[in-house]
N, C-alpha and C positions, 0 to 999 in steps of 0.2 A: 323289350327286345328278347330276354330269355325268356319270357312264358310261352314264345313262338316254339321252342324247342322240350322235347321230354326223354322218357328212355333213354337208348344206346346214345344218341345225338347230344342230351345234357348233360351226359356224362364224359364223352369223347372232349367238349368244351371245358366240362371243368376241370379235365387233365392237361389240355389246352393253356389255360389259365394258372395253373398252378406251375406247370415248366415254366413258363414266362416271366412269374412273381419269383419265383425262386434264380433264376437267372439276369435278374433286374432287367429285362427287353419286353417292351410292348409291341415290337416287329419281329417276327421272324421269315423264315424258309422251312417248308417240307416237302423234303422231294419227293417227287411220285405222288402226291396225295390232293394233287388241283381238283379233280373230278369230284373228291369226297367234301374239299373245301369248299367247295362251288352253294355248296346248301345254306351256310353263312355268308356267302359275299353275293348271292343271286337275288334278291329282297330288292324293295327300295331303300331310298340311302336311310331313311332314318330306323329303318328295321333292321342296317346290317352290323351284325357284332362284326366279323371282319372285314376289312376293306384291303383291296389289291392295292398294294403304294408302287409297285412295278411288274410289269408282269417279264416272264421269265422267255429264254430264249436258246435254243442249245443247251450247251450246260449249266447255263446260268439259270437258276431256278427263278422263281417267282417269290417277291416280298410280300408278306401280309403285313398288318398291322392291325388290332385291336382297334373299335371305334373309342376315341375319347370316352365319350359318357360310361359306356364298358368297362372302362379301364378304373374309373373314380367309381363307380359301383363295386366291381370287384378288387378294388383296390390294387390294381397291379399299377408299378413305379412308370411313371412315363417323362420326370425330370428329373435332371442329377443339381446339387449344388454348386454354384460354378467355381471350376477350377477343383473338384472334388468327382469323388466316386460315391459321393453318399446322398441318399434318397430326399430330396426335396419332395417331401408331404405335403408343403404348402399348392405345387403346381403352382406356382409362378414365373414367369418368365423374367420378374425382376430381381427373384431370389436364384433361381436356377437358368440351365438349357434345356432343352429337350432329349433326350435319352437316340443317342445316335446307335445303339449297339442293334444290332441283326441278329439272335441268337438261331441256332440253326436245329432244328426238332428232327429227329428218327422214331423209329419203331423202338427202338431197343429204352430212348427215352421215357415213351409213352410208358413202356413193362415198370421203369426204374420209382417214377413218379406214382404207381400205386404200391410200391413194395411196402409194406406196413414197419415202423420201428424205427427208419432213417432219422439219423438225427445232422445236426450241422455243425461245422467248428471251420477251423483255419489250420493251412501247413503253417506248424510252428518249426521245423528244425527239419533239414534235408542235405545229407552228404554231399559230398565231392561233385560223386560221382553221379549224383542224382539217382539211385535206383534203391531207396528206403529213407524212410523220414518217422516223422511223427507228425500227428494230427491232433491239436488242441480246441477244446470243446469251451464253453462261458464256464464252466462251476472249475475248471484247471482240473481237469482230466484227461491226460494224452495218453492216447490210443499210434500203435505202432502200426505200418504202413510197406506196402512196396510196392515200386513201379506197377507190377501184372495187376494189382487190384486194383487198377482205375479201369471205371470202363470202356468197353471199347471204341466207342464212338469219341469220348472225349480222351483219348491217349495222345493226340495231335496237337493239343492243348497244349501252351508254354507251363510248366506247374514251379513256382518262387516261394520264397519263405513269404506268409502272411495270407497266401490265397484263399478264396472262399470256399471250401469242399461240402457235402454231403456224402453220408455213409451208413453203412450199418456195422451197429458196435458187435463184437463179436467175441467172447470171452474164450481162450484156448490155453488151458491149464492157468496160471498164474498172472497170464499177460493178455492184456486186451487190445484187438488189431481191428481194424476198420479196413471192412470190403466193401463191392461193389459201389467204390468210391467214384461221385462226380464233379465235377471241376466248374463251378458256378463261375 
């Protein structure tokens, strides 16, 4: 199925793919962008990396989803362990469910996902008030944070102590702070 595609087109998918792995969803929504999608889901079924799981109407966009085989090729999550948030590798329907999440793709995404450096951690600690926290990284390295440096697509987002973020580390004098922060 991907040797069907090359250029701008292999590359547009593997940006594609990587938002989706990184947001644990093999379904999404992108609005506005049917016309452009239509080149992966216009194929016969066993040639389509995307397939329409609903189409859209009004405001309500349209759902894609990744074909299965696609998904265990590139390895994007399509089960959770049941009664968990965590990745069932196996794919099985006897160890997990099926990954019910919709994550929802922009333009501003697509820029976020080639930005070179991003690393990932979790909100370890966040005020009162909710508008500055910290953000802990696996080696326990927290990186300080505020409200305005999530981005803006995901500012809508509920953001809780433990959440999954991505960021870019950002050294400023003494102290190291994580921008153009996204909310996995």
């Amino acid at each position: 199925m991907k040797s069907l595609y090359y250029g701008e087109d292999l590359d547009f998918l593997n940006t594609l793919t990587d938002i989706c792995k990184k947001r644990t969803a093999y379904k999404f929504k992108f609005p506005n962008k049917s016309p452009f999608l239509l080149k992966y889901t216009n194929k016969s079924a066993e040639y389509n990396i995307i397939n329409i799981v609903e189409y859209g109407s009004g405001r309500r966009g349209t759902t894609y989803r990744f074909d299965y085989s696609y998904c265990v090729l590139a390895d994007i999550p399509t089960h959770y362990q049941y009664e968990s948030e965590r990745i069932a590798r196996s794919r099985s329907s006897i160890e997990g469910s099926w990954i019910s999440t919709v994550t929802k793709i922009s333009d501003e995404l697509l820029i976020q996902a080639k930005m070179p450096g991003k690393i990932e951690g979790y909100v370890s600690y966040l005020n009162k008030e909710r508008t500055v926290g910290f953000i802990s990284e696996d080696n326990n390295k927290d990186y300080f944070f505020m409200i305005s440096d999530i981005i803006e697509t995901d500012k809508t987002k509920p953001l809780r102590d433990g959440i999954k973020v991505r960021f870019i580390p950002v050294n400023i004098g003494n102290t190291v702070v994580a921008k153009e922060i996204e909310i996995l």
